[in-house]
N, C-alpha and C positions, 0 to 999 in steps of 0.2 A: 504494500500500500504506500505510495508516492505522496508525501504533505508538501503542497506549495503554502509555503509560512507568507508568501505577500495577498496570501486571501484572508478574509478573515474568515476565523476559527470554524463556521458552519461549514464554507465553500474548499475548504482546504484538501481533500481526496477528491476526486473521479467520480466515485459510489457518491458520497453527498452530492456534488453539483447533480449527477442524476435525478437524485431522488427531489432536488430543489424541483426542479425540469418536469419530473412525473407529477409532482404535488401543482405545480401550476396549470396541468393539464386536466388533473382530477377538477382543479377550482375549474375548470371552463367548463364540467359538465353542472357543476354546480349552478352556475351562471344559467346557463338552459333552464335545470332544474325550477330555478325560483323566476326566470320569464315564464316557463310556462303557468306557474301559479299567480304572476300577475296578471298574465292576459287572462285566465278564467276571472278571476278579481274582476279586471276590468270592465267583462261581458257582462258579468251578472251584477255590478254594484248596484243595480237600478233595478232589480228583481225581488224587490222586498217584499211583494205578497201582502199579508194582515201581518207582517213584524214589523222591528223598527226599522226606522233607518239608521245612515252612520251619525246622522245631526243629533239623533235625538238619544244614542246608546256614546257615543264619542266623549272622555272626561282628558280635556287639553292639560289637566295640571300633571295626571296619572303619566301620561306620553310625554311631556313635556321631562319628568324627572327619568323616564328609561330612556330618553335620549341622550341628555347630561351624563348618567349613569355609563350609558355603554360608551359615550364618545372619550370620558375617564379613563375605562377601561381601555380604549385604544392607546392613550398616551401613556399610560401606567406598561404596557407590555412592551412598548416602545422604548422606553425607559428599561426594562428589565433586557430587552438583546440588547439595550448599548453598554448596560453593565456585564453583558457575559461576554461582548465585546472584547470588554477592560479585561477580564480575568477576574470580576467581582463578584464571585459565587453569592456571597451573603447579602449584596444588593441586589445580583437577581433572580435569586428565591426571596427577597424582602416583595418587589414590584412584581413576581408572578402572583404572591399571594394576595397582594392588595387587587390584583386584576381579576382572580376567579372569585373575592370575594363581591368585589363590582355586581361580575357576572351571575352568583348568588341573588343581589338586591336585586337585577333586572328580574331576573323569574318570579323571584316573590311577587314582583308588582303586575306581571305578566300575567301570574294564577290569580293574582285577588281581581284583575282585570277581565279574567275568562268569567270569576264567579258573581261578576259583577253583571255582564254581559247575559247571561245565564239566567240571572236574577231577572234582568229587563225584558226576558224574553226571547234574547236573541243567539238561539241555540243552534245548533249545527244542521239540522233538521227541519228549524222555522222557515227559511227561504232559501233564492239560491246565492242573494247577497252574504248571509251569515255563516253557510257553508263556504262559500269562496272565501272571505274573512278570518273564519276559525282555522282552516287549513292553512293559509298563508298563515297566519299570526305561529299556530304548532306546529308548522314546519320547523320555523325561524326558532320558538323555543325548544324546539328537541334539537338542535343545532346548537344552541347555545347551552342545554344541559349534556349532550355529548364531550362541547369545549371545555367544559367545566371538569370534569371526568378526567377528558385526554390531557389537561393542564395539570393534577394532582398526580396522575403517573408520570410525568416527567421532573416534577418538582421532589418526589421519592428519589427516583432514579439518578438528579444532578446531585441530590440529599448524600447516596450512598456513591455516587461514582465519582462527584466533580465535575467541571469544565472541560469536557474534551470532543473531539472530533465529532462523536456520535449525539452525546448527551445535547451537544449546541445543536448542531442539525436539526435535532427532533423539538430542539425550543423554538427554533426560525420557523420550521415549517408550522409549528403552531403556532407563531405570531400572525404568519399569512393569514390562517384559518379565520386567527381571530379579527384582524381586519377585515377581513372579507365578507362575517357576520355582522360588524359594524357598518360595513357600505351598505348593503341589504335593508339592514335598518334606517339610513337613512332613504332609501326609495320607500322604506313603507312610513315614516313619517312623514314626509312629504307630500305622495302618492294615493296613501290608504286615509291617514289622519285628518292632515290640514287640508285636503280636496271634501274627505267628507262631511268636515265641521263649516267647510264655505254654505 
């Protein structure tokens, strides 16, 4: 195994830059993945049937704080690869953990959001607005409790191994991830939130 020392620590074997290369590949079926849940979104948002709408189930303070929350969470993991960057093991297990606990608060507000939604009526079942809605929104959340997951096995694993070739790799490729759930969200704040509360 050949380390070029002018990459940084992620990209430094052949095997990692790969596996950089595959994981950016996997995110473009991702990308597919979550168009195609916004086009159905966008066919049916006008399909409310006898439920609500998004005007009248939409609470701007709930969404306004998972936005803040997860855009947090972007800069906090950002922070944690430019500390594993440094060689700063204890800064970047300090910022991974401040980041899936972000990712923690986003869900919470997410589940009390569903049970809220639920409450008003607007279940997965009531139209075909609230099904398009519920599945994008649980998409996005089983996305973000996967990250959550796959962020605590590598915070073990730098725990008991360290800073090295493999343990960074698998932190980078999770920063992608997790950036990539933060762009997501912001097309569904945008897109799904601030369209529906116009």
């Amino acid at each position: 195994m050949k380390l070029d020392a002018s990459q940084p620590l992620e990209y430094r074997t052949e095997e990692n830059q790969l596996k950089i290369l595959g994981f950016w590949i996997f995110l473009g079926a991702e990308i597919v993945l979550f168009a195609t849940l916004f086009t159905v979104y966008f066919v049916l948002e006008n399909r409310t049937g006898s439920g609500p709408t998004g005007e009248e189930i939409f609470k701007i303070s709930g969404v306004l704080w998972e936005t803040f929350i997860l855009l947090a969470s972007s800069f906090t993991i950002g922070i944690a690869i430019h500390a594993m960057r440094m060689g700063m093991k204890k800064a970047m297990m300090t910022f991974m953990v401040i980041t899936l606990a972000l990712g923690l608060a986003f869900l919470g507000i997410e589940i009390y959001e569903f049970f809220h939604y639920v409450h008003e009526g607007a279940a997965i079942t009531t139209s075909g607005f609230t099904s398009a809605l519920l599945t994008l929104l649980g998409t996005h959340g089983a996305h973000v409790t996967f990250g959550f997951f796959w962020g605590l096995a590598i915070l073990l694993q730098v725990k008991k191994h360290g800073l090295n070739t493999h343990t960074a790799n698998k932190s980078f490729i999770f920063s992608l991830y997790w950036h990539f759930l933060d762009v997501v969200w912001i097309f569904i704040f945008s897109f799904v939130y601030l369209k529906g509360l116009m």
